[in-house]
N, C-alpha and C positions, 0 to 999 in steps of 0.2 A: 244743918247742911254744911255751913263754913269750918265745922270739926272734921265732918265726914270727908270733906274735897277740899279742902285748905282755902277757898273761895268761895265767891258768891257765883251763882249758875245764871246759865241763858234762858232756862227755857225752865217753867215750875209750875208743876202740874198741881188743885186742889181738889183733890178729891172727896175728901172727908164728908160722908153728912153731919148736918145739924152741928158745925163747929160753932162752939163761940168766938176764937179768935184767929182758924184756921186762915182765912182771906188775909185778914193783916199781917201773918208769917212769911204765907206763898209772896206778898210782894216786897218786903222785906228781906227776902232769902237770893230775891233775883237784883243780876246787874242791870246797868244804864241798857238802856235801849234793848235789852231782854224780853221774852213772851211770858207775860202769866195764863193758864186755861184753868176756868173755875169750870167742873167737869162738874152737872146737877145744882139742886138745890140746898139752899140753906135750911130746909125745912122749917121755914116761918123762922127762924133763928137770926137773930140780926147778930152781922160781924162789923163790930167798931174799928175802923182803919180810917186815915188820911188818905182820901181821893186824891188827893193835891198832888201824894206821892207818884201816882200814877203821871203826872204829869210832868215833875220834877224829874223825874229817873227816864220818861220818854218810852215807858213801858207799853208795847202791843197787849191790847188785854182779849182772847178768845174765849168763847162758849161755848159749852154744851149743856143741852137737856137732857138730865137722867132719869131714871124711870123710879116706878113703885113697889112696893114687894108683889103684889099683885099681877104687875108686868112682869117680872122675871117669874114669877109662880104658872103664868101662863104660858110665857115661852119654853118654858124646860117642859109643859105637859104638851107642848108642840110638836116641840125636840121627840120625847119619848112616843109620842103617838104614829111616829115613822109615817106619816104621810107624806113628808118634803125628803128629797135624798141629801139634806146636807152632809152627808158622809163624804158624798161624791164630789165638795167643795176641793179644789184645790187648798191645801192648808200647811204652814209651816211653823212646827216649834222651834226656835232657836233660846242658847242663853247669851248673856251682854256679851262672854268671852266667845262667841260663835258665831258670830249675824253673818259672816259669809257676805255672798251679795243682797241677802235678806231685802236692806234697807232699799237695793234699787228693785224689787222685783216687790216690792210697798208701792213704790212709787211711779209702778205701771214701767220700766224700763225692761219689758221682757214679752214676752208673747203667751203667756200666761195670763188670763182674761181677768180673774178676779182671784184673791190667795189671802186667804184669814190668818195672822201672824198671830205667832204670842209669843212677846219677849221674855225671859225670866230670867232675875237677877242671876244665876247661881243652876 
């Protein structure tokens, strides 16, 4: 990450399943007082990292629970079974070089009730 941005970042997302050492990188890669989000699980997978650091660096650490192949196999036969109109979702693709006002109409400043984004690098 500090090749790619010549620094260390704010905000550092983990995504990875089933990393061995992905957690110890994500908080490693971020600066003082920075957010890490471990997005799912380790899949039983233990990541060896200094908790301390978290402490040292003053790092916010957020959560999510992700799901199973099983759950995404169910929601796509959801999806495909057209009985929901998520078509009808308000929905906006933008790339990093595009957000526009994306990032406030994310964050409810619009009159657009609910709006499914997808960023993409490129």
């Amino acid at each position: 990450m500090r090749a790619a941005t010549g620094d260390l970042v704010d905000v550092a997302v983990d995504m990875t399943p089933r990393p061995p050492l992905c957690s110890a990188q994500t908080v490693k890669r971020c600066r003082t007082a920075g957010t890490v989000v471990v997005a799912g699980t380790r899949g039983g997978v233990r990541s060896e990292f200094d908790a301390d650091q978290i402490v040292y660096m003053e790092l916010r650490v957020l959560c999510a629970l992700g799901v199973d192949t099983v759950s995404y196999t169910e929601t796509f036969e959801l999806l495909a079974a057209g009985r929901f109109r998520f078509e009808a979702l308000p929905r906006r693709v933008a790339s990093l070089d595009d957000l526009g006002d994306l990032p406030g109409l994310m964050a409810g400043e619009s009159s657009i009730p609910h709006l499914h984004a997808v960023v993409v690098p490129k």
